[in-house]
C-alpha positions in Angstrom: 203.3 -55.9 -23.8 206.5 -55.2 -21.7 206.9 -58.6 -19.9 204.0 -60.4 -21.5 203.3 -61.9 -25.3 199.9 -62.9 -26.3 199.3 -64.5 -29.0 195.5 -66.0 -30.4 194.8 -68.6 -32.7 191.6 -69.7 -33.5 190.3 -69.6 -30.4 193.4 -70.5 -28.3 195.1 -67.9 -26.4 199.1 -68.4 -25.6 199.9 -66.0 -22.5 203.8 -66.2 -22.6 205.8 -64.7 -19.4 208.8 -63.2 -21.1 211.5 -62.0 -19.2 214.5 -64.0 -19.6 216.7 -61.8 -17.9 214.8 -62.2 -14.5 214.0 -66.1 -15.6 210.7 -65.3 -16.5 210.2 -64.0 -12.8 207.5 -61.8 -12.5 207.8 -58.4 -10.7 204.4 -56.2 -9.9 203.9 -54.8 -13.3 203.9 -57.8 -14.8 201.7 -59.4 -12.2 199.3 -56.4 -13.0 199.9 -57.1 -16.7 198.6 -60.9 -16.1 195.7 -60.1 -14.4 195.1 -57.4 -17.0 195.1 -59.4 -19.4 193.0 -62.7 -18.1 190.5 -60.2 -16.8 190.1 -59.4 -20.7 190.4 -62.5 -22.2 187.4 -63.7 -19.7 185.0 -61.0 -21.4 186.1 -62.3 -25.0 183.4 -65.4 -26.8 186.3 -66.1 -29.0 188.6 -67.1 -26.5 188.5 -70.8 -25.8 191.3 -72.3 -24.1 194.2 -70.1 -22.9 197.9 -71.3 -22.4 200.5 -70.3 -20.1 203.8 -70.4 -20.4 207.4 -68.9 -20.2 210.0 -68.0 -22.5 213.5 -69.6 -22.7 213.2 -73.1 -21.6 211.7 -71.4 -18.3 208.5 -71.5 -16.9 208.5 -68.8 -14.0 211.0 -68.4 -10.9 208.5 -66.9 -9.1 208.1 -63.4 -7.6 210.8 -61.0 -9.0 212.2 -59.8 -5.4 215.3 -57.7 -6.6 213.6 -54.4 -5.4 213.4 -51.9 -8.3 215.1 -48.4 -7.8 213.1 -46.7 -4.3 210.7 -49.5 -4.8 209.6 -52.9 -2.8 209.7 -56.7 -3.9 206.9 -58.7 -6.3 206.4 -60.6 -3.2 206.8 -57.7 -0.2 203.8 -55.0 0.0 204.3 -52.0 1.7 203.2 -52.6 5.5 199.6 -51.2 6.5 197.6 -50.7 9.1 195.7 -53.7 10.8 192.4 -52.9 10.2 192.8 -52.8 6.1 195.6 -55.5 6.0 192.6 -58.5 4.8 190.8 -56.3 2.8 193.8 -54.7 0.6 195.3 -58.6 0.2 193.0 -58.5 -2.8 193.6 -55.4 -4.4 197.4 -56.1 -4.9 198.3 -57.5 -8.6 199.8 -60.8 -7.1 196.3 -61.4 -5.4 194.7 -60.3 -8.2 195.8 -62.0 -10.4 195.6 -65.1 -8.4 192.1 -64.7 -8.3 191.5 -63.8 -12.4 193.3 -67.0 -13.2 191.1 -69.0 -10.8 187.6 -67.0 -11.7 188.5 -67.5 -15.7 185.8 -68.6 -17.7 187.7 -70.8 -19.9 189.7 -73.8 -19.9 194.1 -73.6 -18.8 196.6 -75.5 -19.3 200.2 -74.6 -18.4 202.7 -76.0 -20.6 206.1 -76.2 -18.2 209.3 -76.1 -19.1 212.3 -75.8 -16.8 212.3 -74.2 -13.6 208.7 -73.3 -12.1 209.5 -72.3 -8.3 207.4 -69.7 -5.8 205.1 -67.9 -7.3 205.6 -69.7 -10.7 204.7 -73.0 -9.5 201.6 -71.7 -7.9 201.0 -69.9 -11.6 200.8 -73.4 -13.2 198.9 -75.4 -10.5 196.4 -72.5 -10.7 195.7 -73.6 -13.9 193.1 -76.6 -15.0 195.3 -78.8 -16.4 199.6 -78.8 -16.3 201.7 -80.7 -18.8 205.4 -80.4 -18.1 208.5 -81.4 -20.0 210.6 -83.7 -18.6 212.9 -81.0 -17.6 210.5 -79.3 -15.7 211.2 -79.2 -12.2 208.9 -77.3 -9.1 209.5 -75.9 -5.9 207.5 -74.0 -3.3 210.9 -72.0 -2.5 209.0 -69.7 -0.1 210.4 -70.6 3.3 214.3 -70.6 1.5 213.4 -67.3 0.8 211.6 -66.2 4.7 208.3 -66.2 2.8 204.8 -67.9 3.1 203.2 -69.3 0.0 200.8 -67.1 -1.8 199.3 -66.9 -5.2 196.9 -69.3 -4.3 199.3 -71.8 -3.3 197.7 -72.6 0.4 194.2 -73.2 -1.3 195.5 -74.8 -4.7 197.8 -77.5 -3.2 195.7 -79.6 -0.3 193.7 -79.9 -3.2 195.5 -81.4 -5.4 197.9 -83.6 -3.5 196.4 -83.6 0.6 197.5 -81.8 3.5 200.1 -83.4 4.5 201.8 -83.7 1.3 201.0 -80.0 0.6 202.7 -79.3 4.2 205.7 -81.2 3.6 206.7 -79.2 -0.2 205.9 -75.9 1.6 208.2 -76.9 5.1 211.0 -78.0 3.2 210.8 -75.8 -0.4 212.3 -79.0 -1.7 212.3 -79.4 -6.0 210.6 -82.0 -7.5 210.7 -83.2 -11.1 208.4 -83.8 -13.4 207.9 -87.4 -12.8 207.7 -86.9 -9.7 204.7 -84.2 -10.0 203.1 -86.2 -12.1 203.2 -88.7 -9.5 201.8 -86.5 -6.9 199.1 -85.7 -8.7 200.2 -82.2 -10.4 200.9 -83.0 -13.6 198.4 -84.5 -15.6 201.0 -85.5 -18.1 204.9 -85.4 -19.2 206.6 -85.1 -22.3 209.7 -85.1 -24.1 210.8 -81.2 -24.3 211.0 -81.0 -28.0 207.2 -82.1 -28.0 205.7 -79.6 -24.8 204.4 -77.3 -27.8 202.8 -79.4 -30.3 201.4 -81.9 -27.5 200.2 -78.7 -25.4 198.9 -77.1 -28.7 196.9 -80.5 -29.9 195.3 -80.2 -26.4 194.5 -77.0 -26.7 192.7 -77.4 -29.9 190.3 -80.6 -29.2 189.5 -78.6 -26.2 188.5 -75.4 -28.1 186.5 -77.6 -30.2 184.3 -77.9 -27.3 180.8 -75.9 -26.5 182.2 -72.7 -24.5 178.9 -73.1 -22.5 179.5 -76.7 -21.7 183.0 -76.3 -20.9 182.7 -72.9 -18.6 179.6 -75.1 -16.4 181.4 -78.0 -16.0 185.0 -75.7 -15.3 182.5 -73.7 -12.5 180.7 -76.8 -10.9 184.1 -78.9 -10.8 185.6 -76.0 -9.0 182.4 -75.6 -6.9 182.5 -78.9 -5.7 184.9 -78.6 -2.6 182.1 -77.0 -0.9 178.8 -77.8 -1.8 176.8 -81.3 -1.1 175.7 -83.9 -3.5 172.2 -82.4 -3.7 173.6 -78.8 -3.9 176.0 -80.2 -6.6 173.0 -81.9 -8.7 171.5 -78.8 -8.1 174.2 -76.7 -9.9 174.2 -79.4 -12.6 170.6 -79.0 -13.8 171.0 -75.7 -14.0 173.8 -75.6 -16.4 172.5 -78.4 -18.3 169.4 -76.0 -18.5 171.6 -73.4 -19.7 173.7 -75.8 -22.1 170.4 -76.5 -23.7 169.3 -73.5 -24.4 172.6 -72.4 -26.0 173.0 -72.2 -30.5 176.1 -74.2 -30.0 174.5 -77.6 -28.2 171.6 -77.5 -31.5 174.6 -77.5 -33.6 176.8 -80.1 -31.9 173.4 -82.3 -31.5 173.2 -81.7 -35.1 176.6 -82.4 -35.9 176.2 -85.9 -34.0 173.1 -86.9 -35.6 174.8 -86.7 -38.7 177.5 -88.7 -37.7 179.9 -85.6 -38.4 181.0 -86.0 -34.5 181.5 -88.9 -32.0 
C-alpha cells in the first residue's frame, strides 16, 4: 500500500507509515489509507496487538501540508457551509482516522523514533501505550504552523498530562524529548534506539498472549472511565467479566493455570 506497510505476525500487526521523502508525513490518501486499514484490522480475531510506526528513523512529521497539484493541505479542508461544518468534521480521513485508532478493538503501542510533531504526535498518543527511543522527540507544532491541534490531540492530551500542561505544549509548539515525555506522563517507557524494535516487539507479544476478550473489556472500560461513575463503572465491569466468562479462551487460560502451565 502506497504510503503504508503492514505487516502480521502471529497475531501482531506492524502498521508502518512510509514516506521518507515527506518524513513519514501523512497527506489525505494516506490518512484514508490508515483509517482503512485499522477499520479492517478491528473486524479481524487474529489480530491482537497492532504497532505503529514510521520508516527511517522517523516517526511522523505530522500532516503533509505541501498542497498536491490543484489540491488542498492534509491538514486544510475545503471550506463549507456553516450548517454542515460539525457534521462533515467526521467524514474527513484525518478525523476518521482519529476516531478508528481510538474505537480499535485491540491493544496499540507506538514504537517512536525521531521526530513525532503535529499530527504525528497526536498519532502516537492516540495509541494505548508509547515507547520511544531516546532520540525521539514531540511537538504539538500547530500554532508554528497557524493551526489548531486535531487528530484527537484536544481530547487525548488533558488526559494524559492535565490542562494546563496540555495548554502550555499546544501555546508554545515547544519539542520535548523523550525523557522528558516520559516524565510528563507520555511515554510509558524509553529505550536505547538500537533496542525500540525488539523491546516494542517483546511487548507486543506477552500482550497477544492475552484473552482478546479480556483485553478489548478492559481496553473499552479503561477508556470509558472519564465519564461514567464508580457504580456505572462496576457496572460495565460485571458485564464484561460476564462476557469474559462465557468466552472458549478464559476455559482454556483457567485450564492452562490449573495446570500450572501459566502464572
Amino acid at each position: 500500500m502506497d504510503g503504508l506497510v503492514v505487516v502480521r505476525d502471529d497475531g501482531v500487526v506492524t502498521i508502518t507509515i512510509d514516506r521518507p521523502a515527506r518524513r513519514n508525513a501523512l497527506d489525505v490518501p494516506t490518512f484514508a489509507l490508515l483509517r482503512d486499514t485499522l477499520r479492517d484490522v478491528a473486524t479481524r480475531d487474529d489480530d491482537r496487538v497492532v504497532v505503529i510506526t514510521g520508516a527511517g528513523g522517523v516517526f511522523s512529521a505530522g500532516g503533509d501540508l505541501t498542497p498536491p497539484a490543484g489540491g488542498s493541505t492534509a491538514s486544510a479542508e475545503p471550506p463549507e457551509p456553516p450548517e454542515v461544518r460539525t457534521a462533515s468534521v467526521l467524514r474527513s480521513p484525518i478525523g476518521e482516522a482519529a476516531l478508528a485508532l481510538h474505537e480499535l478493538p485491540q491493544p496499540t503501542i507506538a514504537a517512536v523514533d525521531g521526530v513525532a510533531a503535529g499530527a504525528g504526535a497526536n498519532l502516537a498518543f492516540g495509541c494505548d501505550l508509547v515507547v520511544a527511543a531516546d532520540t525521539a522527540r514531540f511537538a504539538e507544532l500547530f500554532v508554528k504552523r497557524g493551526l489548531s491541534i486535531d487528530f484527537g490531540g484536544t481530547w487525548l492530551l488533558p488526559r494524559l498530562i492535565g490542562p494546563q500542561r496540555a495548554k502550555l505544549l499546544a501555546f508554545t509548539g515547544d519539542w520535548i524529548d523523550a525523557a522528558e515525555a516520559a516524565r510528563l506522563g507520555l511515554v510509558v517507557e524509553v529505550v536505547p534506539r538500537a533496542e525500540l524494535a525488539s523491546r516494542v516487539h517483546d511487548l507486543a507479544r506477552r500482550i497477544a498472549t492475552g484473552s482478546k476478550v479480556a483485553l478489548t473489556h478492559s481496553k473499552r472500560n479503561l477508556d470509558a472511565s472519564w465519564g461514567t461513575t464508580m457504580a456505572e463503572a462496576l457496572e460495565r465491569e460485571a458485564l464484561a467479566q460476564a462476557a469474559c466468562t462465557a468466552s472458549d479462551e478464559f476455559a482454556a487460560l483457567i485450564d492452562a493455570f490449573r495446570r500450572g502451565e501459566r502464572e
